[in-house]
C-alpha positions in Angstrom: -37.5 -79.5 30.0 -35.0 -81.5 32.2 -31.5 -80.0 32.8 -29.0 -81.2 30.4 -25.3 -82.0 31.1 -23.7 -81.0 28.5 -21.9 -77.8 28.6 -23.5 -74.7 26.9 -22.4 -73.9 24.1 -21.3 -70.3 23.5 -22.1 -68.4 19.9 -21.0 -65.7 17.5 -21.9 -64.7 14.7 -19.5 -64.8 11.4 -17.8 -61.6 10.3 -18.3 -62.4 6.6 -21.7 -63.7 6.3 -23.6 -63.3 10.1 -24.4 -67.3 10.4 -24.7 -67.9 14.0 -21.4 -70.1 14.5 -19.3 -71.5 18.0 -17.7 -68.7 19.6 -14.4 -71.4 19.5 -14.7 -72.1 15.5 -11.5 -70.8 13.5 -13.5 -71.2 10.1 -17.1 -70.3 9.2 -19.0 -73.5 7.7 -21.1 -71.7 5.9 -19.3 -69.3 3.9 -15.4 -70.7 4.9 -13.8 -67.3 5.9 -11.6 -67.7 9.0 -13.1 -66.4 12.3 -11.2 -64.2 15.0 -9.2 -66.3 17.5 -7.7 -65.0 20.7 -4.4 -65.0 20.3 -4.8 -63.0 17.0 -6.5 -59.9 16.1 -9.0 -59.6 13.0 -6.8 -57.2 11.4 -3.6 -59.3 11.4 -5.7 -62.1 9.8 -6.9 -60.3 6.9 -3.2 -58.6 6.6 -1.5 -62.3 6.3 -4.6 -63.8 4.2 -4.3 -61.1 1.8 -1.5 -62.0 0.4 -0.5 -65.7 -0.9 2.4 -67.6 0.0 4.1 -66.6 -2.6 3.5 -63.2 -2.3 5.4 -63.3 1.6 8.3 -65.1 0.0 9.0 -62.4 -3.0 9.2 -60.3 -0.5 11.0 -61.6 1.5 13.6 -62.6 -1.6 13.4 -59.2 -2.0 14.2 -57.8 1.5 16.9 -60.3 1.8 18.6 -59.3 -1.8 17.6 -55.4 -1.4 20.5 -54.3 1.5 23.6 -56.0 -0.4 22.6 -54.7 -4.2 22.1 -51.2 -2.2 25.8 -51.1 -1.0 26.8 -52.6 -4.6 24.8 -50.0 -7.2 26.3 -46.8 -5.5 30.1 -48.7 -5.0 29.7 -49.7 -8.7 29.1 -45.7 -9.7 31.9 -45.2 -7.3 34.1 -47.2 -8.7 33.3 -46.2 -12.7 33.3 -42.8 -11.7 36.9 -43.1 -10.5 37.8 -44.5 -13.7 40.0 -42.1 -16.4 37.3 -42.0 -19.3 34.6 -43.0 -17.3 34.2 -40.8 -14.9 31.5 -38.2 -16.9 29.4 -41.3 -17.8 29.7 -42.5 -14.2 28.4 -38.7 -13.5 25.4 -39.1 -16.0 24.7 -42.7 -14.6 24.0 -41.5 -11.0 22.0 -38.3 -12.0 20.2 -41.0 -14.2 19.3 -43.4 -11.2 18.6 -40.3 -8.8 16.0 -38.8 -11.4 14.7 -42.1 -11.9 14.1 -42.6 -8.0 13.0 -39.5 -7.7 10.2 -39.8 -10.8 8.9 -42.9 -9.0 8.7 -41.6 -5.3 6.7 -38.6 -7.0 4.1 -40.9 -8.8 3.2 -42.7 -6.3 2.8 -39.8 -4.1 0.6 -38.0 -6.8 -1.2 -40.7 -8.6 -0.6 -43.7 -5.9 0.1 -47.3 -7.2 -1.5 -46.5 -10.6 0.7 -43.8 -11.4 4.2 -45.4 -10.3 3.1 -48.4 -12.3 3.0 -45.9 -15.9 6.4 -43.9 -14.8 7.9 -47.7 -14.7 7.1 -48.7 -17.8 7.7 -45.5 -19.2 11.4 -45.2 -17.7 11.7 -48.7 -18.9 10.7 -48.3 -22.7 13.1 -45.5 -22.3 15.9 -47.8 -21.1 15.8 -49.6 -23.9 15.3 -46.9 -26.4 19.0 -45.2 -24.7 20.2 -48.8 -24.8 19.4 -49.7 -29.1 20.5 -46.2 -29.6 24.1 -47.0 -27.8 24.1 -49.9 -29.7 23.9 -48.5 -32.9 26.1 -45.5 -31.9 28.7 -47.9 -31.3 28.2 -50.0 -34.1 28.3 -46.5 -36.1 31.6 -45.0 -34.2 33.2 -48.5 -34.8 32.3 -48.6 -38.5 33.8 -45.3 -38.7 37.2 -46.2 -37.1 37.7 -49.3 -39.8 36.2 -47.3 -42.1 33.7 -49.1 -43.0 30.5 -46.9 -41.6 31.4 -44.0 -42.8 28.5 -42.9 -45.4 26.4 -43.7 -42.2 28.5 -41.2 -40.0 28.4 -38.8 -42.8 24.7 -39.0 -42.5 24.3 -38.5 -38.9 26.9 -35.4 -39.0 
């Protein structure tokens, strides 16, 4: 066989699939996975491909919005717990958010993604259960004061 010109060709073979492809290919053309370049390693490709696009803005949303509402929330309490009446409900407001934190950190640490995902929706069905039963405490306490709930304070005492 004469010598040929043309340059050879180096190979490698896919990480997905094993099909013998050009060691300079960025995508496999048999199964489509993208290939290990130089400049980046194979785990930072399967870290950024593992999430979509949307995923990496969320978070980013997120990161951006997460510093500001962190100095808010506790200047918030701060601020309510300074106030005349409020300050025993700004009391039970922080212990509220510190139990809830605390409840979260301690599912994922014992049951891992799974596990914070129940406490969530568990602290949030109770949420709104303290939030309908505020309602109708109010609506109760203010029926009472015109004197107009009062069979249904006399029911509840």
């Amino acid at each position: 066989m004469p010598p040929s010109d043309e340059p050879i060709q180096r190979t490698v073979y896919c990480r997905n699939c094993g099909t013998e492809i050009a060691e300079d290919a960025d995508i496999c053309p048999e199964c489509g996975i993208r290939q290990q370049t130089a400049n980046r390693s194979v785990g930072d490709i399967e870290f950024f491909e593992q999430y979509s696009t949307l995923t990496w803005l969320g978070s980013a949303i997120v990161a951006v919005c997460t510093f500001p509402i962190g100095l808010l929330v506790p200047g918030y309490f701060a601020y309510r717990a300074s106030q005349g009446t409020g300050i025993e409900q700004g009391r039970w407001e922080v212990w509220a958010v510190l139990l809830g934190n605390l409840f979260g950190i301690a599912a994922v640490e014992i049951a891992g993604e799974t596990g914070a995902k129940v406490v969530v929706i568990l602290e949030l069905l109770l949420g709104v259960l303290v939030f309908v039963a505020a309602v109708l405490g109010a609506f109760v306490l203010f029926g009472a004061q015109i004197g107009v709930g009062t069979p249904l304070l006399a029911l509840g005492a």
